[in-house]
PyMOL Python script that loads the backbone (N, CA, C, O; Angstrom):
from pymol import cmd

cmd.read_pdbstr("""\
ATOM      1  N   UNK A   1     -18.732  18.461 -23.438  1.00  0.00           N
ATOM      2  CA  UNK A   1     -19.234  19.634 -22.768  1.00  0.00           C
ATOM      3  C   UNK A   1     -20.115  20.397 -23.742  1.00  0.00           C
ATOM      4  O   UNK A   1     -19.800  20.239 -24.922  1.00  0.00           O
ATOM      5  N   UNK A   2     -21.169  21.205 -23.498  1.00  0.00           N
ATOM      6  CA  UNK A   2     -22.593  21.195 -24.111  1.00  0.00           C
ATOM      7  C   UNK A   2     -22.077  22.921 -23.928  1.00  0.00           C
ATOM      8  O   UNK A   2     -22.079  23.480 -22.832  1.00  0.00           O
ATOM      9  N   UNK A   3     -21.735  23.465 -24.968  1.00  0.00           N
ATOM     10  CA  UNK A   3     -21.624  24.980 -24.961  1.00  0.00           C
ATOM     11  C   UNK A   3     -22.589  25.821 -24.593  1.00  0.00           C
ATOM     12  O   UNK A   3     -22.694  26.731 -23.771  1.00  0.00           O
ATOM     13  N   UNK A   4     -23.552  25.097 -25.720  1.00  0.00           N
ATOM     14  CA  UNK A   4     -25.001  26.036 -25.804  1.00  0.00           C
ATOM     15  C   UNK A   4     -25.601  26.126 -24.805  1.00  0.00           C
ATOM     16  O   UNK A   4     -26.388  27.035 -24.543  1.00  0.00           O
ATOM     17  N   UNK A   5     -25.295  25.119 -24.040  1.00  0.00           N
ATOM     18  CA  UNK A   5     -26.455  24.664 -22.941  1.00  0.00           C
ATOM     19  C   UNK A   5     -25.938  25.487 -21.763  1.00  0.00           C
ATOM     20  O   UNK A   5     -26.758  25.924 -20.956  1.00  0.00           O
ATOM     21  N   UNK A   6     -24.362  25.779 -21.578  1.00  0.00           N
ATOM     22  CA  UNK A   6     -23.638  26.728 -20.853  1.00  0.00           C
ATOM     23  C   UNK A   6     -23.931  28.473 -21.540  1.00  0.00           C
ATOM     24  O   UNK A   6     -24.014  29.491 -20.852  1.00  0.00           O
ATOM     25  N   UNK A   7     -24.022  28.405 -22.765  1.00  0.00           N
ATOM     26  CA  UNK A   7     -24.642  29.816 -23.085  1.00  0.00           C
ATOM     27  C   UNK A   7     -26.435  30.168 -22.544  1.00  0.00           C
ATOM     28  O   UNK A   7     -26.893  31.073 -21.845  1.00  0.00           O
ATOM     29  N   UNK A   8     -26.813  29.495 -22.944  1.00  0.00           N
ATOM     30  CA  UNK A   8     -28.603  29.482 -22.389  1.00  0.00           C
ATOM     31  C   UNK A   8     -28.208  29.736 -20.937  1.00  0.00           C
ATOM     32  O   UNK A   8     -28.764  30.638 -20.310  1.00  0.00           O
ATOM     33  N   UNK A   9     -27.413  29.089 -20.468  1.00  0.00           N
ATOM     34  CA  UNK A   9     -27.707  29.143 -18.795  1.00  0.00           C
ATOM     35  C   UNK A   9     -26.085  30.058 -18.197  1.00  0.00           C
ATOM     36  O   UNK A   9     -25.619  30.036 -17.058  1.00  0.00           O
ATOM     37  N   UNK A  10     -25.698  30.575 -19.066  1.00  0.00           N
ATOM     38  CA  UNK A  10     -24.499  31.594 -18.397  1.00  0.00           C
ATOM     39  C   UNK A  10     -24.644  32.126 -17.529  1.00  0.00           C
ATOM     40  O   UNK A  10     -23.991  31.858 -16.520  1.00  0.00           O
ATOM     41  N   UNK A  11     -25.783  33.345 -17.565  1.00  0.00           N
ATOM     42  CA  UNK A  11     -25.909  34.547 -16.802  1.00  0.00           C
ATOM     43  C   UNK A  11     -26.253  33.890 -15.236  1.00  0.00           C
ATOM     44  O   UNK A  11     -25.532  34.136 -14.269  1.00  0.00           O
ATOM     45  N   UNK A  12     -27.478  33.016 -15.161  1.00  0.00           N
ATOM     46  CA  UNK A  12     -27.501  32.079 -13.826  1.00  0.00           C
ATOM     47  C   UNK A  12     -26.332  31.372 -13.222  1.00  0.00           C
ATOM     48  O   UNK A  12     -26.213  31.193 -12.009  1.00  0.00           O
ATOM     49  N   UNK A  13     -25.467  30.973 -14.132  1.00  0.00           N
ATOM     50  CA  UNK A  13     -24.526  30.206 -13.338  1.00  0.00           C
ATOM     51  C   UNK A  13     -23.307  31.632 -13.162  1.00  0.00           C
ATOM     52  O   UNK A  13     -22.515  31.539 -12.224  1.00  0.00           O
ATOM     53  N   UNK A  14     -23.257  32.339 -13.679  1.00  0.00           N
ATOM     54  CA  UNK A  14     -22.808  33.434 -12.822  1.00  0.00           C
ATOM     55  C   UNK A  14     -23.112  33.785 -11.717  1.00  0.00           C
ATOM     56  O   UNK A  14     -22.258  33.853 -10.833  1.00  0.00           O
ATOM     57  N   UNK A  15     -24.304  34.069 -11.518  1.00  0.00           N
ATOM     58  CA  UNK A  15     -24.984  34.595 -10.712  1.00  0.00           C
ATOM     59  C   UNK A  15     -24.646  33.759  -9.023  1.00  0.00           C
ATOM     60  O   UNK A  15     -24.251  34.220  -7.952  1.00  0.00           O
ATOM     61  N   UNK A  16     -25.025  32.384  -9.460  1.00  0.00           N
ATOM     62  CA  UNK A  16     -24.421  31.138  -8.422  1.00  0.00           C
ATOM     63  C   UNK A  16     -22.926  31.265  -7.781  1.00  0.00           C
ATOM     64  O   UNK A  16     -22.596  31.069  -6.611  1.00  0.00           O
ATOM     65  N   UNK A  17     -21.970  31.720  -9.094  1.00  0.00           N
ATOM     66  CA  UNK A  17     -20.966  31.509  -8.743  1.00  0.00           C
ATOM     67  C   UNK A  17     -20.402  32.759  -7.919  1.00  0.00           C
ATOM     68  O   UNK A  17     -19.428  32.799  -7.167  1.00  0.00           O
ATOM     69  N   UNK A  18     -21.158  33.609  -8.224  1.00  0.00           N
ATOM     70  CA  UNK A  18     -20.905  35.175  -7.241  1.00  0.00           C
ATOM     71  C   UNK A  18     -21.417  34.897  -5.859  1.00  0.00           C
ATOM     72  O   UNK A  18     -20.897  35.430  -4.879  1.00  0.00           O
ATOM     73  N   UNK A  19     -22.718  33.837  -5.741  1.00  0.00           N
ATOM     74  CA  UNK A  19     -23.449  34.013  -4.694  1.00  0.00           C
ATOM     75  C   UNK A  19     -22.536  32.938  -3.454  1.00  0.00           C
ATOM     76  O   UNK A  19     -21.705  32.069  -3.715  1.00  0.00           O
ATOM     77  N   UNK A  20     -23.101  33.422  -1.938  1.00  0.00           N
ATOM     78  CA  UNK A  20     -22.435  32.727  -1.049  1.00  0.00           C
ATOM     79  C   UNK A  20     -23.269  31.488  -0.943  1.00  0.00           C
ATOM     80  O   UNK A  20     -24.481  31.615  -0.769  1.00  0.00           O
ATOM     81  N   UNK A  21     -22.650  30.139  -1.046  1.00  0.00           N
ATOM     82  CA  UNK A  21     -23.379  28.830  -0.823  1.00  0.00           C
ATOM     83  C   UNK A  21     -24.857  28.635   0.249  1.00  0.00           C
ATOM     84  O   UNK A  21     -25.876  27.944   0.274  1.00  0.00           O
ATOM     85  N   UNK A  22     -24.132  29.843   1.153  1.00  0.00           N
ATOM     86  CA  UNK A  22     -25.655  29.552   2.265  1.00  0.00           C
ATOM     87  C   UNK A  22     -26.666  29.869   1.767  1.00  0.00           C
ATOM     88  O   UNK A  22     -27.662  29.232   2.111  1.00  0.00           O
ATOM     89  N   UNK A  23     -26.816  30.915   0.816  1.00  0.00           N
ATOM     90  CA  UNK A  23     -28.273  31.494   0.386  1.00  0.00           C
ATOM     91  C   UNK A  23     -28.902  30.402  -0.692  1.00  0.00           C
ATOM     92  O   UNK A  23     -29.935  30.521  -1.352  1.00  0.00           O
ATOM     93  N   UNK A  24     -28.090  29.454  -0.670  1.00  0.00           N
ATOM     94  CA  UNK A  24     -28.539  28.177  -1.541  1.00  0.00           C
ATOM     95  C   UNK A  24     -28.706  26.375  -0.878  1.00  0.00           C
ATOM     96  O   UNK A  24     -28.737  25.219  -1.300  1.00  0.00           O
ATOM     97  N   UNK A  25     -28.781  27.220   0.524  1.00  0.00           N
ATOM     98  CA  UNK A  25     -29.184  26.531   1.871  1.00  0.00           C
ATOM     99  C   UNK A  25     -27.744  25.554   1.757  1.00  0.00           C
ATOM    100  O   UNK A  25     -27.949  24.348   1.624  1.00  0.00           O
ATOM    101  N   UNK A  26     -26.780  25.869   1.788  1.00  0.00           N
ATOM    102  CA  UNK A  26     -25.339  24.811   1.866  1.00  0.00           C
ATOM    103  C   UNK A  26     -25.015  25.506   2.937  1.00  0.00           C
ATOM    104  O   UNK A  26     -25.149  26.697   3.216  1.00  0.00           O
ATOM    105  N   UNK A  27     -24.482  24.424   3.613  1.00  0.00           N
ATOM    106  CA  UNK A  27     -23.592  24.295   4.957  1.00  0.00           C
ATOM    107  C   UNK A  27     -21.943  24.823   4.798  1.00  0.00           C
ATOM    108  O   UNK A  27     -21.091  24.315   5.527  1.00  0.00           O
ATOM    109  N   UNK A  28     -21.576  25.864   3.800  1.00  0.00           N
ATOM    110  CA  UNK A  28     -20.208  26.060   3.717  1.00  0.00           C
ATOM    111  C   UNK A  28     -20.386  27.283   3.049  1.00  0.00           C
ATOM    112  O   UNK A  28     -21.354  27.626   2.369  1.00  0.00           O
ATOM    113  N   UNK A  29     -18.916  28.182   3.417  1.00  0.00           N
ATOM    114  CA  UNK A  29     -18.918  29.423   3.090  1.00  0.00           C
ATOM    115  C   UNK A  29     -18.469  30.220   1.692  1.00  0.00           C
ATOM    116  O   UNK A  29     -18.870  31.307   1.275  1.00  0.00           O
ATOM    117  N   UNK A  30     -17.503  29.304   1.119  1.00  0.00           N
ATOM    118  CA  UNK A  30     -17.295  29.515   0.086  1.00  0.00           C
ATOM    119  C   UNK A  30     -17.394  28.386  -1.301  1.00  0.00           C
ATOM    120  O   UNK A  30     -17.684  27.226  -1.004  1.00  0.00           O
ATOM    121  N   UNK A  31     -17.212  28.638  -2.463  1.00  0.00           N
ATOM    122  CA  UNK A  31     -17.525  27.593  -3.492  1.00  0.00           C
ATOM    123  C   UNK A  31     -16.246  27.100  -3.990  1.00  0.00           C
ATOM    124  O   UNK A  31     -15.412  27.838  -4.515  1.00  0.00           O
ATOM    125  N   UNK A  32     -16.076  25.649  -3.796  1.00  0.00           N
ATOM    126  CA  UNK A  32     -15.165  25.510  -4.662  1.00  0.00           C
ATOM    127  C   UNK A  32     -15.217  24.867  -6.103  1.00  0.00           C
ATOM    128  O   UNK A  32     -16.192  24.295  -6.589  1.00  0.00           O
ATOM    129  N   UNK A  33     -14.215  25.029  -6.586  1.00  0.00           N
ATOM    130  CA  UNK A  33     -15.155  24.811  -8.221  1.00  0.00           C
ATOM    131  C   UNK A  33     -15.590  23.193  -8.017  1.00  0.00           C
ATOM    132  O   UNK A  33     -16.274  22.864  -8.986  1.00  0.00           O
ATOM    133  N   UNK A  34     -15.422  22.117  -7.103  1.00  0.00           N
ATOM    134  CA  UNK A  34     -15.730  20.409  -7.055  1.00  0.00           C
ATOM    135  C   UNK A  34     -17.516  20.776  -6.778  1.00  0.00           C
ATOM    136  O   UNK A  34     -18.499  20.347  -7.383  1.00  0.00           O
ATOM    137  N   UNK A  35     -17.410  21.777  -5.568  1.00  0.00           N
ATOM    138  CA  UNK A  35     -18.622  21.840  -4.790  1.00  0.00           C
ATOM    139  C   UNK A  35     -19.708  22.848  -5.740  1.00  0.00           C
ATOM    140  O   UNK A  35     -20.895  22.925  -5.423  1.00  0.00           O
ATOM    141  N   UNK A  36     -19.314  23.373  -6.573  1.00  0.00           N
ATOM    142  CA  UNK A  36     -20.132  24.199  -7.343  1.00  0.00           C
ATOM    143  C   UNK A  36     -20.448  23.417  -8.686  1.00  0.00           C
ATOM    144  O   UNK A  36     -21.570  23.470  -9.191  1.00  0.00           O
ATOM    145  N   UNK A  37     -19.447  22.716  -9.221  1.00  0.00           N
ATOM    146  CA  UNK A  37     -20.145  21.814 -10.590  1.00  0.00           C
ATOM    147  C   UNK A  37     -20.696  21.051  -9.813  1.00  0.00           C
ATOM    148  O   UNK A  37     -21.896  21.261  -9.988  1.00  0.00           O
ATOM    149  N   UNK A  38     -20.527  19.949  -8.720  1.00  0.00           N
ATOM    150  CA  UNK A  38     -21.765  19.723  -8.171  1.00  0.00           C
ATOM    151  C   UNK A  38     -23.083  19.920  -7.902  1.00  0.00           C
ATOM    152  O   UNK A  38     -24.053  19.169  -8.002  1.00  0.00           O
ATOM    153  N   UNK A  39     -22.943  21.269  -7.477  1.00  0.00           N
ATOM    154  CA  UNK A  39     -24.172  21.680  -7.116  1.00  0.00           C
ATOM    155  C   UNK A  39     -25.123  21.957  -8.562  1.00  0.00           C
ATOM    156  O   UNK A  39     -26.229  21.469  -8.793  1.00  0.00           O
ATOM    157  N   UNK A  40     -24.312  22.915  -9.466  1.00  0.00           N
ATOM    158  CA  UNK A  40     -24.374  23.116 -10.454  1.00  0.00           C
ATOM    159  C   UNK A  40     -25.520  21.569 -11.489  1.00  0.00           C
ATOM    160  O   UNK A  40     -26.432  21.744 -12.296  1.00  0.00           O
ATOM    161  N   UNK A  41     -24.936  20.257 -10.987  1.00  0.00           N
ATOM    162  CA  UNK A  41     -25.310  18.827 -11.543  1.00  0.00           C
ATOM    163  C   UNK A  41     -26.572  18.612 -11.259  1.00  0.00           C
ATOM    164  O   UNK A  41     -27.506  18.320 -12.005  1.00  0.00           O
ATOM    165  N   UNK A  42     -26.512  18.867  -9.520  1.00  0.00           N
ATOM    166  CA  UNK A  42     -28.070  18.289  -9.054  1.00  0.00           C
ATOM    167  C   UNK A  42     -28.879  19.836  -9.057  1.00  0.00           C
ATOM    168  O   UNK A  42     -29.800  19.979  -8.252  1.00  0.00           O
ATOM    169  N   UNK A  43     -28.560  20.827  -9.854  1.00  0.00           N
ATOM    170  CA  UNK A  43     -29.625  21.696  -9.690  1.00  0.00           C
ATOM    171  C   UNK A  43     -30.084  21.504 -11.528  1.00  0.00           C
ATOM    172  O   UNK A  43     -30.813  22.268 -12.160  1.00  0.00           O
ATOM    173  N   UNK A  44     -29.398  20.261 -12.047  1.00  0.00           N
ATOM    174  CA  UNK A  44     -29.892  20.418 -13.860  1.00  0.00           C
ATOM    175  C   UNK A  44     -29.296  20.924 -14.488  1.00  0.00           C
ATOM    176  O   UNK A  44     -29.352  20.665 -15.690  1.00  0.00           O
ATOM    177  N   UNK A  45     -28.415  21.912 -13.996  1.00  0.00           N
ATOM    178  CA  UNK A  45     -27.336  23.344 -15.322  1.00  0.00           C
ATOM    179  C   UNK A  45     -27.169  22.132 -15.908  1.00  0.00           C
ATOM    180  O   UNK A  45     -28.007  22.142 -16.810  1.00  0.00           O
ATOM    181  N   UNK A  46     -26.514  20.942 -15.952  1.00  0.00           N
ATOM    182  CA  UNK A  46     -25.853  20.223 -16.741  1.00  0.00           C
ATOM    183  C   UNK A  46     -25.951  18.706 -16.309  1.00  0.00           C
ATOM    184  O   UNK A  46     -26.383  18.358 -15.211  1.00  0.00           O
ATOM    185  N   UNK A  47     -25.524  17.881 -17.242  1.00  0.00           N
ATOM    186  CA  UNK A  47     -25.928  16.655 -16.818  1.00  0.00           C
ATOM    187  C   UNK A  47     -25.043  16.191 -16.400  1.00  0.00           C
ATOM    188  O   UNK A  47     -25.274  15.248 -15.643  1.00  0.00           O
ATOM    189  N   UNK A  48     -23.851  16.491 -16.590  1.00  0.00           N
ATOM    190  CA  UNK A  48     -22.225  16.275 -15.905  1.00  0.00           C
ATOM    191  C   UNK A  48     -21.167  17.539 -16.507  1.00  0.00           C
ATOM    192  O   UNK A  48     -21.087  18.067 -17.616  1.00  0.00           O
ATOM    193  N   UNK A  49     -20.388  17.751 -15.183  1.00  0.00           N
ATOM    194  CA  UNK A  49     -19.038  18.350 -15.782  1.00  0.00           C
ATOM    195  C   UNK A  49     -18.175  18.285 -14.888  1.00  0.00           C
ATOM    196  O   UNK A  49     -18.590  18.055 -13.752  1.00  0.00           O
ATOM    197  N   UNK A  50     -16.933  18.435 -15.063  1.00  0.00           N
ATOM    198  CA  UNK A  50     -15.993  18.178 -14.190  1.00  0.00           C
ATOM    199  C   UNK A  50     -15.702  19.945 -13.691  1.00  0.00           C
ATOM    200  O   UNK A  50     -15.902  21.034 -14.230  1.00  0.00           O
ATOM    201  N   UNK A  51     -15.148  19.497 -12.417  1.00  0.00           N
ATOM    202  CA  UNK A  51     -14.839  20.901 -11.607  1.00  0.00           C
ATOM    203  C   UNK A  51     -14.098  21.631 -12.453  1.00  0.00           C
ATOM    204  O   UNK A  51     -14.258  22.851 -12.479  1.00  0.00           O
ATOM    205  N   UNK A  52     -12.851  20.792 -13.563  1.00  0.00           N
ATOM    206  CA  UNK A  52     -11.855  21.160 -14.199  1.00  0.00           C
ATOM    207  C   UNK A  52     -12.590  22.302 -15.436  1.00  0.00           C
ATOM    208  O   UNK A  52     -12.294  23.448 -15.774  1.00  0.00           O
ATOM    209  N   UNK A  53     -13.504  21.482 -15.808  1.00  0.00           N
ATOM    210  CA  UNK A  53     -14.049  21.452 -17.429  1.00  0.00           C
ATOM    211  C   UNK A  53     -15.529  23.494 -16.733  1.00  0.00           C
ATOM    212  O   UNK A  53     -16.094  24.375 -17.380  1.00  0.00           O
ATOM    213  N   UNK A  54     -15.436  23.222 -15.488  1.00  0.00           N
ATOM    214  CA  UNK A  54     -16.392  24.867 -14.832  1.00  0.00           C
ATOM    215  C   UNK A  54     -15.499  25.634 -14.893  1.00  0.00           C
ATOM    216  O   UNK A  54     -15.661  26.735 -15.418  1.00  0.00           O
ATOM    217  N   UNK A  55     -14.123  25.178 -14.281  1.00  0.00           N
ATOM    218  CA  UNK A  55     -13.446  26.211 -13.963  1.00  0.00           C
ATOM    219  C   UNK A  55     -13.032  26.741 -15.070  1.00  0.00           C
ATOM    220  O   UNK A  55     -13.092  27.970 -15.084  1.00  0.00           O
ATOM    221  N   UNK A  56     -12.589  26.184 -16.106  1.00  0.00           N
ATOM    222  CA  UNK A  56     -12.495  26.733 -17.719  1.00  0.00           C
ATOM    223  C   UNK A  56     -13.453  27.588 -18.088  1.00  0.00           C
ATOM    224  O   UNK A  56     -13.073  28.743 -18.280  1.00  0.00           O
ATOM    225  N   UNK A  57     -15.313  27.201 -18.340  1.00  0.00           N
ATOM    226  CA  UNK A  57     -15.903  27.980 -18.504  1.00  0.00           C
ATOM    227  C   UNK A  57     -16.131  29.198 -17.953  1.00  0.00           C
ATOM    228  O   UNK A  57     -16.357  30.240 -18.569  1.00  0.00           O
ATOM    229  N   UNK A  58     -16.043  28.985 -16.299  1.00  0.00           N
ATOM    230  CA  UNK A  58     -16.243  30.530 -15.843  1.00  0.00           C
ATOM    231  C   UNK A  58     -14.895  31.387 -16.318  1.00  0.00           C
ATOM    232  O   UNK A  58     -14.936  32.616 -16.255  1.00  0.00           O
ATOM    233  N   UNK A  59     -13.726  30.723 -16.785  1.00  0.00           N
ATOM    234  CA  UNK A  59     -12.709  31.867 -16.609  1.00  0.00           C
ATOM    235  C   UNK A  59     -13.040  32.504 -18.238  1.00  0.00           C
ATOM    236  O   UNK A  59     -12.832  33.696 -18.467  1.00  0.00           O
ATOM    237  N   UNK A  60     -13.505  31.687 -19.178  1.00  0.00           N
ATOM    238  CA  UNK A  60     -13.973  32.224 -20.560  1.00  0.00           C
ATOM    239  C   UNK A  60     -15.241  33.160 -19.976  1.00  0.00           C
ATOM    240  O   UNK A  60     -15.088  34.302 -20.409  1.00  0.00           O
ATOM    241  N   UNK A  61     -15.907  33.102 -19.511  1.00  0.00           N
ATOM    242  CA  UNK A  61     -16.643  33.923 -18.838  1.00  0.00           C
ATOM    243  C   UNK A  61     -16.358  35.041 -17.784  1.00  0.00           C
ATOM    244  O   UNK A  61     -17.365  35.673 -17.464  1.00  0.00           O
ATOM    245  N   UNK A  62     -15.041  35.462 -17.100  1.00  0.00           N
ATOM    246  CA  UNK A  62     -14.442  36.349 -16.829  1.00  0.00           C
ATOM    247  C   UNK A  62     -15.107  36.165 -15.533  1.00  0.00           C
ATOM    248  O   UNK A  62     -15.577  37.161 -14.983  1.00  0.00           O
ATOM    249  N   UNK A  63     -15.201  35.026 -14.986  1.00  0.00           N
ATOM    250  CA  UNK A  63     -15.400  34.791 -13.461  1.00  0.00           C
ATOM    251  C   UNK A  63     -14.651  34.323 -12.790  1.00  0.00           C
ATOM    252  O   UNK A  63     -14.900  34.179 -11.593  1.00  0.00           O
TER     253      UNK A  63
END
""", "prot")
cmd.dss("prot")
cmd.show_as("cartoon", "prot")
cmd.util.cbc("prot")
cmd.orient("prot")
């Protein structure tokens, strides 16, 4: 897992993780951490991470 690359891109993936999936044209109402490191994958934040390995970071991140 790529810290820096989660520091450079913190404040955005906050931002994602506050936001409701539809305004990011998804068909579902809330995020779960599978469906958000996903999304998170094919939008580039990262080149892989596990739902497990987000949900860690956002909670070090107080999300």
């Amino acid at each position: 897992m790529d810290q820096t690359l989660f520091a450079g891109t913190g404040r955005e993936i906050k931002k994602i993780a506050k936001s409701e999936p539809a305004e990011h044209g998804l068909p579902f109402s809330t995020w779960s951490p599978a469906k958000l490191a996903d999304f998170l994958v094919a939008e580039g934040a990262f080149d892989d991470i596990s739902h497990e390995g987000l949900r860690a970071l956002l909670r070090e991140e107080g999300v």
